[in-house]
RODO-2510 file (C-alpha; in nm, 4 decimals, decimal comma):
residues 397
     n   res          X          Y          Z
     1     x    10,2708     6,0781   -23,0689
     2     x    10,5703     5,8988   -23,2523
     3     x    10,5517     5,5767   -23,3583
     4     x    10,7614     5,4569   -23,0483
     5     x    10,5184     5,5990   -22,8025
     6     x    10,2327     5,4208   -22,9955
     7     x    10,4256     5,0996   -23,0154
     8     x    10,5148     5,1425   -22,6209
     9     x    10,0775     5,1732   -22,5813
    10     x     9,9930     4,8991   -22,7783
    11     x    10,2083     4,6934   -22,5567
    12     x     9,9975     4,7948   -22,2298
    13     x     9,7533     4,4973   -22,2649
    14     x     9,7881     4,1400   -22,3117
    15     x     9,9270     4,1813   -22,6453
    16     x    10,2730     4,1859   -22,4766
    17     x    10,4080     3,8674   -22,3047
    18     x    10,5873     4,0780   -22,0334
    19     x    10,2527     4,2742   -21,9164
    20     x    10,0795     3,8845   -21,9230
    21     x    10,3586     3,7793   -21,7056
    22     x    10,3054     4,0850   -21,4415
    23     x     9,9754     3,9850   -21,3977
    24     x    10,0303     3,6012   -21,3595
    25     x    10,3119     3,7618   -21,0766
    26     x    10,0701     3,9534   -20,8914
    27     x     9,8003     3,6266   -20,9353
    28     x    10,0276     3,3955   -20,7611
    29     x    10,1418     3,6452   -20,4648
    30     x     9,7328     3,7154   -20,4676
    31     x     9,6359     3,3445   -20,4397
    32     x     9,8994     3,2953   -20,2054
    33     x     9,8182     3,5531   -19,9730
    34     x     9,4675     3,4132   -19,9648
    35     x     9,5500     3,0569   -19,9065
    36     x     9,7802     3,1752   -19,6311
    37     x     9,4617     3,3721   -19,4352
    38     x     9,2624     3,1310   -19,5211
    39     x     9,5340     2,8841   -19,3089
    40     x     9,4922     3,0643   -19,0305
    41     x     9,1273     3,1438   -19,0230
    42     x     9,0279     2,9451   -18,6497
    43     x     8,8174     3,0284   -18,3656
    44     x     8,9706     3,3029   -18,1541
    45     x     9,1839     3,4550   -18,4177
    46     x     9,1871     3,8146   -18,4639
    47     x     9,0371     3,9487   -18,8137
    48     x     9,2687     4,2778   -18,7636
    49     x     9,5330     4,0127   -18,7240
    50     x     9,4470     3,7871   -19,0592
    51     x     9,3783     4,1646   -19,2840
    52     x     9,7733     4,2300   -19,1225
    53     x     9,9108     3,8870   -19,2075
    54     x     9,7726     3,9396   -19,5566
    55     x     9,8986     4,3241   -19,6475
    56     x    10,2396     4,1730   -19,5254
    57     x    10,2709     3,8912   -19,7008
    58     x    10,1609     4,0579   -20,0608
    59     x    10,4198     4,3665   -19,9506
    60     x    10,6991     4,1074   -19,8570
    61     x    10,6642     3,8634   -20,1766
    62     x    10,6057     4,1772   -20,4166
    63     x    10,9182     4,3284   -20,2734
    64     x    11,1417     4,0259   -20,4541
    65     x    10,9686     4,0649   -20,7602
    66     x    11,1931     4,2490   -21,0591
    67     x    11,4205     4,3385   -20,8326
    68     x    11,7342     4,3523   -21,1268
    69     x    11,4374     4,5117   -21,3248
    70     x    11,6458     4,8525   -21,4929
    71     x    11,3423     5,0916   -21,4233
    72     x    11,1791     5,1236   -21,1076
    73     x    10,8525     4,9208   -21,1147
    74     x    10,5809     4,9723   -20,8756
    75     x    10,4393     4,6436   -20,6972
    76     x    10,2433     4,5964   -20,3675
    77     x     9,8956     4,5839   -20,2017
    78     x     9,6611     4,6619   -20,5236
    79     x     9,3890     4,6208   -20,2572
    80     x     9,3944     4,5933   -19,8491
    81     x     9,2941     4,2998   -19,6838
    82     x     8,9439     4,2352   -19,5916
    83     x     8,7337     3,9768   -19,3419
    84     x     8,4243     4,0418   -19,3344
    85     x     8,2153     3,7684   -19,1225
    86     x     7,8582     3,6524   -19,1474
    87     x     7,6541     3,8993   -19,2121
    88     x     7,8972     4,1760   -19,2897
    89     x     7,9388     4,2064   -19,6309
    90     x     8,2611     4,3500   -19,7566
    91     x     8,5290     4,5630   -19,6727
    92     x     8,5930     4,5127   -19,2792
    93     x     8,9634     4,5629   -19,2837
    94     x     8,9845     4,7263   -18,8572
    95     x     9,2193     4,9590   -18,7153
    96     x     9,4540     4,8060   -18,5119
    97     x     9,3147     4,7891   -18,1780
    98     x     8,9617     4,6454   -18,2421
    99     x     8,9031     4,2907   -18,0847
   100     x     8,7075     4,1431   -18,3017
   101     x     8,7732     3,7750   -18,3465
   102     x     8,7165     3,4756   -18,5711
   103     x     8,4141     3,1805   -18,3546
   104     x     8,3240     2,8332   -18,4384
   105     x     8,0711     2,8566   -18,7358
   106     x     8,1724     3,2218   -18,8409
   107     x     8,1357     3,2434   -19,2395
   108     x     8,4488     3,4593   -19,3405
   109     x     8,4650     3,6213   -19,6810
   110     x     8,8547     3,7176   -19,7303
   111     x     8,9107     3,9788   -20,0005
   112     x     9,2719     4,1448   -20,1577
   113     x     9,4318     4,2750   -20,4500
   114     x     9,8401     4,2730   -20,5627
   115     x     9,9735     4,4448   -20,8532
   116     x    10,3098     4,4746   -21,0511
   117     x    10,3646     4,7452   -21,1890
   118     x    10,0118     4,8700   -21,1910
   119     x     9,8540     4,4955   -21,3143
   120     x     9,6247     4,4145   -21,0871
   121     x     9,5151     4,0328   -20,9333
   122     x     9,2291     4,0668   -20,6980
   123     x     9,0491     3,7135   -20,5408
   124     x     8,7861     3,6972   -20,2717
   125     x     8,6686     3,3763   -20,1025
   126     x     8,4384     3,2435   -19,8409
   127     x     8,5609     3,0164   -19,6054
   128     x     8,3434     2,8452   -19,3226
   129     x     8,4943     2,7873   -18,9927
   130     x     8,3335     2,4566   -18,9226
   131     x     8,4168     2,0605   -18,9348
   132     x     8,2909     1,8574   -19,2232
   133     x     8,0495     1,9426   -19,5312
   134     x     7,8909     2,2969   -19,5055
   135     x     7,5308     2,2448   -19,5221
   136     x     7,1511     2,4030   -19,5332
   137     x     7,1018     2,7817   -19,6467
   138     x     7,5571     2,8158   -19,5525
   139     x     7,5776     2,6229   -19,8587
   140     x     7,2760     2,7419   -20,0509
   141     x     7,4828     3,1008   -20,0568
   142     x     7,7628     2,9545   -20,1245
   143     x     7,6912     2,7546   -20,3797
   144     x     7,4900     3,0473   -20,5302
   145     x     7,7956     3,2286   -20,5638
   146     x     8,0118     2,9332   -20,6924
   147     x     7,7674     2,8847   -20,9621
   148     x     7,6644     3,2352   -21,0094
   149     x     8,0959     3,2845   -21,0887
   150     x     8,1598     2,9737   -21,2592
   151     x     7,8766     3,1167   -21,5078
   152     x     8,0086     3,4661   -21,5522
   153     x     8,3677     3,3226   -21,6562
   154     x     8,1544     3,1444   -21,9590
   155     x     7,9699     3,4796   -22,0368
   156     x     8,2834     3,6996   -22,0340
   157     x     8,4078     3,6917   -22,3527
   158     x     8,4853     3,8201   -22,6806
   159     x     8,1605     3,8867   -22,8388
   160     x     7,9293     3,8855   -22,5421
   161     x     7,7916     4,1967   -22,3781
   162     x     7,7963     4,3070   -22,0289
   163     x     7,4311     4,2839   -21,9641
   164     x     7,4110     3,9208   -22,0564
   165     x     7,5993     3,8645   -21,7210
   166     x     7,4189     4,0584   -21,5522
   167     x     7,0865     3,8581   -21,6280
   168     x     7,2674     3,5286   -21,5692
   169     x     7,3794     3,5680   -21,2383
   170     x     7,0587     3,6443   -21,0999
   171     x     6,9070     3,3244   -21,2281
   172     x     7,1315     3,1409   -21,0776
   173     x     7,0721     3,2980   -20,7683
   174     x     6,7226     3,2389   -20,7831
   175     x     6,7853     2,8809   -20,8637
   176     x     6,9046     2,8563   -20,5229
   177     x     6,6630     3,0941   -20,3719
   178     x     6,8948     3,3300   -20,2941
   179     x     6,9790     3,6965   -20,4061
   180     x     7,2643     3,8670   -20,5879
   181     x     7,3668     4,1357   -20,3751
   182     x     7,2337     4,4531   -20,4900
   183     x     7,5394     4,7385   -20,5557
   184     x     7,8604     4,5012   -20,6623
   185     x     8,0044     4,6086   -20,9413
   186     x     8,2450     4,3924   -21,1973
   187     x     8,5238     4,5880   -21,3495
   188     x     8,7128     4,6355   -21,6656
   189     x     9,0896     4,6797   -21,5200
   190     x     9,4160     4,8260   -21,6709
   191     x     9,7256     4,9435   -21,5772
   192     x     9,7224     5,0728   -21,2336
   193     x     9,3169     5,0982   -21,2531
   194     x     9,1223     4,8979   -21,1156
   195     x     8,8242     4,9999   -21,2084
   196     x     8,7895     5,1064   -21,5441
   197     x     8,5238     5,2278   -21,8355
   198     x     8,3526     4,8400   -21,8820
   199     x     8,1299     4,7376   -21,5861
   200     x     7,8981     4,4368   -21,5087
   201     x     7,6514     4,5198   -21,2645
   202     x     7,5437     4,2991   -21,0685
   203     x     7,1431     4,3883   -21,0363
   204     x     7,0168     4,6697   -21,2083
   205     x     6,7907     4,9174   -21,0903
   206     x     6,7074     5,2988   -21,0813
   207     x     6,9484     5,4040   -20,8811
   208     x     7,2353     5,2113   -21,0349
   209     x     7,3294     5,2185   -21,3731
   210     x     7,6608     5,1504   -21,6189
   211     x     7,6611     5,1461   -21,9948
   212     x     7,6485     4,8704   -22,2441
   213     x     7,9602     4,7389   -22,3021
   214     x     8,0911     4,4369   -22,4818
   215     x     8,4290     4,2486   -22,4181
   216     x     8,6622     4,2216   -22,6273
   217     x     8,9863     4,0323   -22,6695
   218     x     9,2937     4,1196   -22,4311
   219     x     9,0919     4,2952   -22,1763
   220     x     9,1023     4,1720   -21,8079
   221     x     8,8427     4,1892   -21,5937
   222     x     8,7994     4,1495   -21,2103
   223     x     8,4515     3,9214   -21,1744
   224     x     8,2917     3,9913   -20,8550
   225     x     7,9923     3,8404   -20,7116
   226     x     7,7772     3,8521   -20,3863
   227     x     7,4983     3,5937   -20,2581
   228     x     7,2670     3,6332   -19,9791
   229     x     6,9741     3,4236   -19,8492
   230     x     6,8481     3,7935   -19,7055
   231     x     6,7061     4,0874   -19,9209
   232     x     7,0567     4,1556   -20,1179
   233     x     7,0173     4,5098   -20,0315
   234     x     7,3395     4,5878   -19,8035
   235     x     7,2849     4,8737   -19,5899
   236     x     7,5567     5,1284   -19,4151
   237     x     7,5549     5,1563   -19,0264
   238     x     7,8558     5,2986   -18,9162
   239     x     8,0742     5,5301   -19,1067
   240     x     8,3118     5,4771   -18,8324
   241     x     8,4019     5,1111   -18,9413
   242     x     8,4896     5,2294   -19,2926
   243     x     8,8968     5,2176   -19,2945
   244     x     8,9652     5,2189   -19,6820
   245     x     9,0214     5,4506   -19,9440
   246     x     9,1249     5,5683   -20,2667
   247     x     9,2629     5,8663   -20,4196
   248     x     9,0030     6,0485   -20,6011
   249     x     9,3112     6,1483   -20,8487
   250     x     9,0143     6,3743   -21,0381
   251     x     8,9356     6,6296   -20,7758
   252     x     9,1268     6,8662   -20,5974
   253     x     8,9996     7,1042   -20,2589
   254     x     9,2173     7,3076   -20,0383
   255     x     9,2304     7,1459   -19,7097
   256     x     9,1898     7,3837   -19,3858
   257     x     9,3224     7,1744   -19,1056
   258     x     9,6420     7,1269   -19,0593
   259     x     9,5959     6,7359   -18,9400
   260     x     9,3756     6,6924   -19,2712
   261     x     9,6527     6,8320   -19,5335
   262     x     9,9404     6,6072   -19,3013
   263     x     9,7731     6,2797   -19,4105
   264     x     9,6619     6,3886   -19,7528
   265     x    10,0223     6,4692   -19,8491
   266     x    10,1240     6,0900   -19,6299
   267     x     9,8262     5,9574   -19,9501
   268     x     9,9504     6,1079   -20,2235
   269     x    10,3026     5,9822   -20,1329
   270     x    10,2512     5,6505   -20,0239
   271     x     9,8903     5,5714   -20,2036
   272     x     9,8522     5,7861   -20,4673
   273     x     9,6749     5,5237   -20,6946
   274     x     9,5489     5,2083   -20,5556
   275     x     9,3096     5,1690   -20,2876
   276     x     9,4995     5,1576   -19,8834
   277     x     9,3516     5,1019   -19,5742
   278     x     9,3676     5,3782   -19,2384
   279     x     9,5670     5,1344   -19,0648
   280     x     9,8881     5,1910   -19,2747
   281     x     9,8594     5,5491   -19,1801
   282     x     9,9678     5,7612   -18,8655
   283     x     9,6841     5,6541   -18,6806
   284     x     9,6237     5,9729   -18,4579
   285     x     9,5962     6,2275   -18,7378
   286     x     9,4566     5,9574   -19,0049
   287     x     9,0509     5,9728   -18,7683
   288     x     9,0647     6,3483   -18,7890
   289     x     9,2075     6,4119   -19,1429
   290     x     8,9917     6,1723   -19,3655
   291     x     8,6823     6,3113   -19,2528
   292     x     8,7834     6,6717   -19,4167
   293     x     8,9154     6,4268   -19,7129
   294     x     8,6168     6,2613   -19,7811
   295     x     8,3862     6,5106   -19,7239
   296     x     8,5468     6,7293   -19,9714
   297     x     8,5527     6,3936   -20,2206
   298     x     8,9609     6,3942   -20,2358
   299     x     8,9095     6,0390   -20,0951
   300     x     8,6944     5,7712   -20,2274
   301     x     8,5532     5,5787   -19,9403
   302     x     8,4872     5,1438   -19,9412
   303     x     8,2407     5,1474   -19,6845
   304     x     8,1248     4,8502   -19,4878
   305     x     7,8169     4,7476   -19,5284
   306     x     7,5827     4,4343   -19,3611
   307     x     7,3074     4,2249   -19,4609
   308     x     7,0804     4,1644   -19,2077
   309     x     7,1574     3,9694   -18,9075
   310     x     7,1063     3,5708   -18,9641
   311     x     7,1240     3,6049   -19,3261
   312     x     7,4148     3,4403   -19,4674
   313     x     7,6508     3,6148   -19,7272
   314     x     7,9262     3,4332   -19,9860
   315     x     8,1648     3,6455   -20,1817
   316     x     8,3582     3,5067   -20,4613
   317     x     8,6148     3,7155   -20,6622
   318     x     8,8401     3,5961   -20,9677
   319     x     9,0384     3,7952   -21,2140
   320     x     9,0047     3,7021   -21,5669
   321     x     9,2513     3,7726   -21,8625
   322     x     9,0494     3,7430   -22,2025
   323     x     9,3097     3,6342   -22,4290
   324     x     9,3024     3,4442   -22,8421
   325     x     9,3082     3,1044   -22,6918
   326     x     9,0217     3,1623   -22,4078
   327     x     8,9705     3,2631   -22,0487
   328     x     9,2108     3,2385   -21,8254
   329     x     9,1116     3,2517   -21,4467
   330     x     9,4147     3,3762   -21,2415
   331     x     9,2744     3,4030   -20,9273
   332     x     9,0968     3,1541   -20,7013
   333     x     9,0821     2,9087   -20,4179
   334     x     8,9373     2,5815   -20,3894
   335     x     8,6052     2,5604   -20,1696
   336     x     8,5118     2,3040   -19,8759
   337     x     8,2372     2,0479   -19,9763
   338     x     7,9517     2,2183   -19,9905
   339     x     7,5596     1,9978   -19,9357
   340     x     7,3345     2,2504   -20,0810
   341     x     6,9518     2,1703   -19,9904
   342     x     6,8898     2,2986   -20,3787
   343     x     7,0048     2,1369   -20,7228
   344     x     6,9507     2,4088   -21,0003
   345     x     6,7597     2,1824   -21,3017
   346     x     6,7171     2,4986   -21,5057
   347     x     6,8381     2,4079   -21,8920
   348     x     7,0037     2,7286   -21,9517
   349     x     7,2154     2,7198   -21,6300
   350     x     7,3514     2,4216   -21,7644
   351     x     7,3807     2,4793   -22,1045
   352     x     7,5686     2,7580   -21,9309
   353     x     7,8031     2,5388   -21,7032
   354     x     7,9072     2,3043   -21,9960
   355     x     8,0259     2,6187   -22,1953
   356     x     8,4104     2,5526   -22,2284
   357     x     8,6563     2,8359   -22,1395
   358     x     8,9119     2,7477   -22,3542
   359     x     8,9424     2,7402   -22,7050
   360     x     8,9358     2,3929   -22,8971
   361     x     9,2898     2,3209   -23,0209
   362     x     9,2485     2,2427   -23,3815
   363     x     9,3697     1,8849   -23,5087
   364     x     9,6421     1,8592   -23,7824
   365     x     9,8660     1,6054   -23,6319
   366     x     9,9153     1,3093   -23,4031
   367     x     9,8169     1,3720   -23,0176
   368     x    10,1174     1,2557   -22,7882
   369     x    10,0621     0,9408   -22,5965
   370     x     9,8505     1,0168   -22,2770
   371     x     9,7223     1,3195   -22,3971
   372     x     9,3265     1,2035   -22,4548
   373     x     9,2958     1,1919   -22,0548
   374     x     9,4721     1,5270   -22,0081
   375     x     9,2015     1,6816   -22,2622
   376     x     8,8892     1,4235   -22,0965
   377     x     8,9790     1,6063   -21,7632
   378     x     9,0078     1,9862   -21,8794
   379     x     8,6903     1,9379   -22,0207
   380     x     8,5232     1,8085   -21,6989
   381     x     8,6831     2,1227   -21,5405
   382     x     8,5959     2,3296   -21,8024
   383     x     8,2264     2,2275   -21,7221
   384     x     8,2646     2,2782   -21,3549
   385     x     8,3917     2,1143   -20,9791
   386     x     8,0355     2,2098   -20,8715
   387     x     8,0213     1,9309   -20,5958
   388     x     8,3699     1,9423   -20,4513
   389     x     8,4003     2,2472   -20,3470
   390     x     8,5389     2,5446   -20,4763
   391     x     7,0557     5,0011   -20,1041
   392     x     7,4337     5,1435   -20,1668
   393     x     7,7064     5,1466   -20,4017
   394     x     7,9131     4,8605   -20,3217
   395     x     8,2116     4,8983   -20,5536
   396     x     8,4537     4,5385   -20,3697
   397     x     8,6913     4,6086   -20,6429
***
């Protein structure tokens, strides 16, 4: 490799102003996107309509990025839109003519993903469709979740290992006796992956597994994290609901039918990468074809998968870029007020919470007038808005 290759690698990761930039573009279209579902989250509202309004809006505002840019850059949906409500999980992104719709009390957990040129900003959020405070076990998962991700942005850093995340989370889960979901994964990203080598499990057991890894500076990292008041062991019941997929780039088959190899070659020109959902396809020959797909693994599948019924479910999502000065959150959304019938008093969950993100700025000259009550309130940030409100594989990536 010449020495202008390696320079052009190097520059790959946040190293290079231009690829921090991308991802703080595909962050704001993300965050924007999800503030604009959120908007129109209300009783009688579609959810096929809401996962539509979202892919749209992330196509259309990704579409008048780098437009003068003198190579072609590749931009769009780095992940479909997904409501998932109540006791559904994640990944309910319907074809387009299911009914389901949005009713007074519904907890909705919105979920997407944008990328330029292959940087990826995913964010997932749980919104409650309900006047007022949220309150009893609603807020008990919620604020699980809040807590559980507020603690995992302290934890991943330079230095610290992937494990030690894993271990935190469920405390603070407990604290609020409630459960991390079993399955999530949280993933190491790069260009146009989203889910690369590093990986923070969520709850370890026999059946699930991921090496120890430690984080380092300049990686980014897409924190995702479940909480249920159930068993946190999501189950599959219908196949037929799952609607997205990715291209198993790795694995190759000869498809037979003829409806099968039409779609496959409507993937690999449209989708070739990131994940997509069914409903961007042609719908007639996408039911018949991604069975022969999947079954031959040319297709990874995002199924949907429940909790049981009455339990309630939160689902927070944030990306994180790791860089010299701290961690930098580029995805989220503020939460409603949230009355939790729990108060975590554990020591280490706060000795956790009061871990700033952010790197002291050293001293060395005179701070600017004003500035002492700029710092006084990024610390209280830093610390956290913790009253005000912000079974199978289950990859949300």
């Amino acid at each position: 490799m010449s020495d202008e290759e390696n320079k052009e690698e190097k520059e790959l990761d946040l190293s290079s102003p231009d690829v921090v930039t991308k991802y703080k573009c595909a962050a704001e279209i993300a965050n924007k996107a999800l503030q604009t579902v959120v908007a129109e989250c209300k009783p009688g509202v579609k959810v096929v309509d809401l996962c539509d309004k979202g892919d749209a809006l992330v196509r259309d505002q990704t579409a008048l990025m780098f437009k003068n840019s003198k190579k072609k850059i590749e931009k769009g949906i780095a992940f479909p839109t997904c409501v998932s409500v109540n006791n559904t999980v994640c990944h309910f992104s319907p074809l387009a003519g299911d009914e389901t719709i949005l009713a007074t009390n519904d907890i909705v957990k919105i979920d997407l993903g944008c990328h330029i040129d292959g940087f990826v900003a995913v964010v997932a959020h749980t919104h409650v469709l309900c006047d007022g405070p949220i309150t009893g076990r609603a807020a008990d998962a919620l604020m699980a979740c809040h807590t559980a991700a507020e603690v995992a942005l302290r934890l991943v850093r330079p230095g610290r290992k992937n494990k030690e995340v894993t271990e935190a989370i469920q405390k603070v889960a407990a604290a609020y006796d409630c459960k991390i979901a079993e399955g999530v994964l949280s993933h190491q990203m790069k260009q146009f992956v989203i889910d690369a080598n590093k990986v923070i499990l969520s709850v370890g057991n026999a059946e699930t597994r991921v090496d120890d890894a430690e984080f380092e500076e300049n990686e980014v990292y897409a924190i995702d994290v479940v909480t249920s008041t159930g068993e946190g062991k999501p189950r599959l019941l219908d196949e037929k609901q799952t609607t997205i997929y990715k291209r198993a780039v790795d694995k190759s088959y000869h498809l037979k039918m003829k409806a099968s190899r039409f779609i496959f070659s409507e993937i690999n020109t449209k989708f070739p990468i990131m994940p997509f959902t069914a409903r961007a396809l042609e719908e007639k020959r996408a039911r018949l074809g991604l069975v022969e797909c999947v079954n031959h693994e040319l297709l990874q599948p995002y199924p949907v998968l429940h909790e049981k019924l009455g339990d309630f479910v939160a689902h927070i999502k944030f990306t994180v870029l790791l860089m010299p000065n701290g961690s930098d959150r580029i995805t989220s959304h503020a939460l409603q007020e949230l009355q939790p019938s729990k108060v975590p008093e554990d020591p280490e969950i706060k000795a956790w919470l009061a871990m700033a993100t952010k790197a002291k700025k050293k001293g060395g000259g005179k701070k600017k007038k004003g500035k002492k009550g700029e710092d006084q309130a990024e610390g209280q940030e830093d610390i956290m808005d913790i009253g005000a409100g912000e079974g199978e594989k289950m990859d949300t990536a």
